[in-house]
TORVO-90703 format. One line per 8 residues: number of its first residue (from 1); their letters; for each residue x, z, y of N, C-alpha, C, O. Coordinates in pm, 1 decimal. Each point is the difference from the previous one (the first is absolute). Last residue first. Layout:
<sites>
NUM	A	X/Z/Y/X/Z/Y/X/Z/Y/X/Z/Y  ... $
</sites>
This chain:
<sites>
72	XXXXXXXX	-1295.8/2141.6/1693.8/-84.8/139.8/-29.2/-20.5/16.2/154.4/-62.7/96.2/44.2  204.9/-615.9/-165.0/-22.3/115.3/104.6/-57.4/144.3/-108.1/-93.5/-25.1/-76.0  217.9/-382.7/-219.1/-111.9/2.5/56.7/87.0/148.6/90.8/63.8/86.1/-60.5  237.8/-283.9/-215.9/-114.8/-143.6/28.1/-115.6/19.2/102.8/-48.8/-89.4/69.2  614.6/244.5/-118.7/-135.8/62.1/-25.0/-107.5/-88.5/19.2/3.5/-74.0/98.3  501.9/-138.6/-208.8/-87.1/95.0/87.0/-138.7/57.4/-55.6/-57.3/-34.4/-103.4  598.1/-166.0/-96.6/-175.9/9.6/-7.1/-77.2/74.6/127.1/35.3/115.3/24.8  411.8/-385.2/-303.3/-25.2/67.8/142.4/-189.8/-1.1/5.7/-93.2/-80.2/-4.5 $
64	XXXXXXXX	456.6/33.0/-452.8/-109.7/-46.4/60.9/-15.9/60.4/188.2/36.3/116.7/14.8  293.1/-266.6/-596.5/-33.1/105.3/168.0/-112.6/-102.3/61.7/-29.8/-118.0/-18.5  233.8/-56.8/-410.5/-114.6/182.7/10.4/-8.5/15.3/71.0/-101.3/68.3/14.9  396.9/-456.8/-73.2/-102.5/-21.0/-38.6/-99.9/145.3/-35.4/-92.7/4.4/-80.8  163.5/-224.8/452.5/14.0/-33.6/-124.3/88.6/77.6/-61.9/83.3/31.3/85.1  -343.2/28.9/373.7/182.1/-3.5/-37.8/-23.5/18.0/-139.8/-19.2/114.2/-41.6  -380.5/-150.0/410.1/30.5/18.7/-110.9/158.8/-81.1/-16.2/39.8/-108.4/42.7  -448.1/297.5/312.0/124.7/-42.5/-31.6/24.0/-48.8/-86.5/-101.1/-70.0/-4.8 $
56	XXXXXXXX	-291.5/296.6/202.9/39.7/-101.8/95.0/155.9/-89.3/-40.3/53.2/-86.9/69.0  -511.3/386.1/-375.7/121.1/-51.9/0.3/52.3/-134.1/127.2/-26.8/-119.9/-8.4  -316.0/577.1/-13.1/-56.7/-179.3/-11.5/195.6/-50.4/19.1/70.0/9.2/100.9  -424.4/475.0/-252.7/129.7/-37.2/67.6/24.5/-157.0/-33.0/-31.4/-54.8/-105.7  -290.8/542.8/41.9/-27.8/-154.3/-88.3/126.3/-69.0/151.8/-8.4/39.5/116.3  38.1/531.3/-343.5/14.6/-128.6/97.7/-33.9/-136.5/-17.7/61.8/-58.6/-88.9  88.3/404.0/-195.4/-213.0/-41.7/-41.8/-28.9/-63.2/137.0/-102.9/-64.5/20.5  562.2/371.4/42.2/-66.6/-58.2/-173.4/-136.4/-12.5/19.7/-83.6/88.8/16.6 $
48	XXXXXXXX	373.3/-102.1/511.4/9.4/97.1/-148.9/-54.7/-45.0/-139.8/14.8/-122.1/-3.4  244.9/0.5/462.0/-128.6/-72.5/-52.2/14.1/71.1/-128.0/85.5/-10.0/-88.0  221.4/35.9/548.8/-42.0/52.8/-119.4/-79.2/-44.0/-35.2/-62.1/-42.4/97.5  352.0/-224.8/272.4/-123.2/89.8/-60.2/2.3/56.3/-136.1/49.2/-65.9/-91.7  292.3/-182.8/334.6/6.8/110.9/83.4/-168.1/58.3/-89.8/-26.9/120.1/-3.4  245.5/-575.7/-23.9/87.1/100.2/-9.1/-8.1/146.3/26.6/98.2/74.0/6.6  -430.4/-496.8/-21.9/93.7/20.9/144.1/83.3/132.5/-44.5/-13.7/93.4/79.0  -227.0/-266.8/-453.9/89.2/-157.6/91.3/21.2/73.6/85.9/120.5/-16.9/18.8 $
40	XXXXXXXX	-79.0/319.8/-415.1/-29.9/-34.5/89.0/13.1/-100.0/88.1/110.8/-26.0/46.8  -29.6/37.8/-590.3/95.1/56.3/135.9/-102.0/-44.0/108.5/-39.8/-116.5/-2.5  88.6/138.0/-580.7/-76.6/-7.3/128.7/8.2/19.7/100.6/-29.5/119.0/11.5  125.2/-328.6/-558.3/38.9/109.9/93.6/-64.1/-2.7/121.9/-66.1/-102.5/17.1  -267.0/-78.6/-397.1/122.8/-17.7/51.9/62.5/108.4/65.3/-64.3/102.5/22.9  -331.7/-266.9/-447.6/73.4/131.7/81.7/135.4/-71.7/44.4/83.2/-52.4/-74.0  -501.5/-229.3/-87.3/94.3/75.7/-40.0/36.5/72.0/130.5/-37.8/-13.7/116.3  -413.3/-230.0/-375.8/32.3/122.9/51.0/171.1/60.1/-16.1/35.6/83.3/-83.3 $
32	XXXXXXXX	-339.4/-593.2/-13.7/44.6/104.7/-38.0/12.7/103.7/127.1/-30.7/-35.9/113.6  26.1/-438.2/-104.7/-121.7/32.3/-107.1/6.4/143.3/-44.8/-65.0/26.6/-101.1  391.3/-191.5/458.7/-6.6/-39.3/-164.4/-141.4/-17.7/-89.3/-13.5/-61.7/-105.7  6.1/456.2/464.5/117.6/-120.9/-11.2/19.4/-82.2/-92.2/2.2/54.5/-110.3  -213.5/409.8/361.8/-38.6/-93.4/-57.7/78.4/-133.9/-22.0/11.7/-65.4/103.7  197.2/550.9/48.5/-22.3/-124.6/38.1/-100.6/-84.4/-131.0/51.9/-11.1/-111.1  170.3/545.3/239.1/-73.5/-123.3/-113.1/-13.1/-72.1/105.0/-0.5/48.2/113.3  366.8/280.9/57.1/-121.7/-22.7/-9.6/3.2/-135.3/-103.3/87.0/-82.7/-27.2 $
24	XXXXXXXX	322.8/487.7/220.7/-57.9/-73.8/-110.0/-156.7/-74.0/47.9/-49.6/77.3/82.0  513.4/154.3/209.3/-116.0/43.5/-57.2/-34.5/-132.1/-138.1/85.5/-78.6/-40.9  343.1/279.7/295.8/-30.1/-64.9/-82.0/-108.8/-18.3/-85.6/2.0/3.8/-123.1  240.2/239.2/616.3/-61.2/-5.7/-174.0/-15.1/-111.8/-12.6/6.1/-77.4/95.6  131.4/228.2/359.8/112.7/-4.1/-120.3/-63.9/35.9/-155.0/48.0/68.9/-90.1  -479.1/-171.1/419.6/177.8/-44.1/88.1/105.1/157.5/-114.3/-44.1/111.9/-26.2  -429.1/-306.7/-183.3/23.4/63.7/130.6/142.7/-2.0/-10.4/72.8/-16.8/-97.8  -460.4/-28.3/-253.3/22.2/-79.8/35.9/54.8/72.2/107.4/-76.3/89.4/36.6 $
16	XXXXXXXX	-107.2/136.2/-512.9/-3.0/27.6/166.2/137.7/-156.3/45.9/99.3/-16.0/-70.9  -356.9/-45.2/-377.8/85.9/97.8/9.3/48.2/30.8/191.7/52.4/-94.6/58.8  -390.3/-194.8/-274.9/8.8/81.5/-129.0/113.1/66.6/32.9/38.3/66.3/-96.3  -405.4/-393.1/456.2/150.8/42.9/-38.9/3.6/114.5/-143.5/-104.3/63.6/-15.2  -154.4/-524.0/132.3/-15.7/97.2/13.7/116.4/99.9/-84.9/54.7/-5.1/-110.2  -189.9/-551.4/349.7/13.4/124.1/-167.7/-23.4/131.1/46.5/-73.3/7.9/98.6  33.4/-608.6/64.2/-57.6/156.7/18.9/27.4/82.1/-120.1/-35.7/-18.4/-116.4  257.5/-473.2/367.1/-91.3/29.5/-126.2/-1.4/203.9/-14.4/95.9/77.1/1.8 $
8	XXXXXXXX	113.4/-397.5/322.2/-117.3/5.0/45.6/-89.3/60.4/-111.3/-120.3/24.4/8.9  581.5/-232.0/-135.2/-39.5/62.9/146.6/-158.4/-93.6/15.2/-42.5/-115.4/-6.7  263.8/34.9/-334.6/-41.7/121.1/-42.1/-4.2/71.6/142.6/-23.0/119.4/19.7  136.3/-617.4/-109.9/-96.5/15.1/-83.6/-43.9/162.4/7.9/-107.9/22.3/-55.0  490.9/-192.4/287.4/-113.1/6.9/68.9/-119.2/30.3/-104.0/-89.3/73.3/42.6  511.7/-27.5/-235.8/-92.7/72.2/103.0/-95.6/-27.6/71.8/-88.2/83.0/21.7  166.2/-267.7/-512.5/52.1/-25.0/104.8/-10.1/73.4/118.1/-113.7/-22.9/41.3  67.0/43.6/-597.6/-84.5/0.0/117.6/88.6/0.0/123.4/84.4/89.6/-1.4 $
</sites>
């Protein structure tokens, strides 16, 4: 899958997302459900577990830059 193919595509986070971690979220993908690494797109937010988060990046072949999808 190519990046542009996974920017814009919606997951939700499975391990806290935020500036010097290495968070985790599912991605629908493939026909499937996989798990990538996860790094804030503006470097600076926490986004905690069960977050629904909309992939602005992708660095082949696991990492992802994700933001939060919907305002709390």
């Amino acid at each position: 899958m190519d990046d542009a193919a996974m920017v814009g595509l919606m997951g939700r986070v499975t391990g806290t997302v935020g500036p010097g971690l290495v968070g985790e979220v599912i991605v629908r993908v493939r026909g499937g459900a996989e798990h990538f690494l996860a790094h804030p797109a503006d470097g600076t937010s926490r986004i905690p577990p069960g977050t629904v988060v909309m992939v602005v990046e992708h660095l082949p072949p696991r990492t992802v830059y994700v933001t939060a999808a919907y305002d709390h």
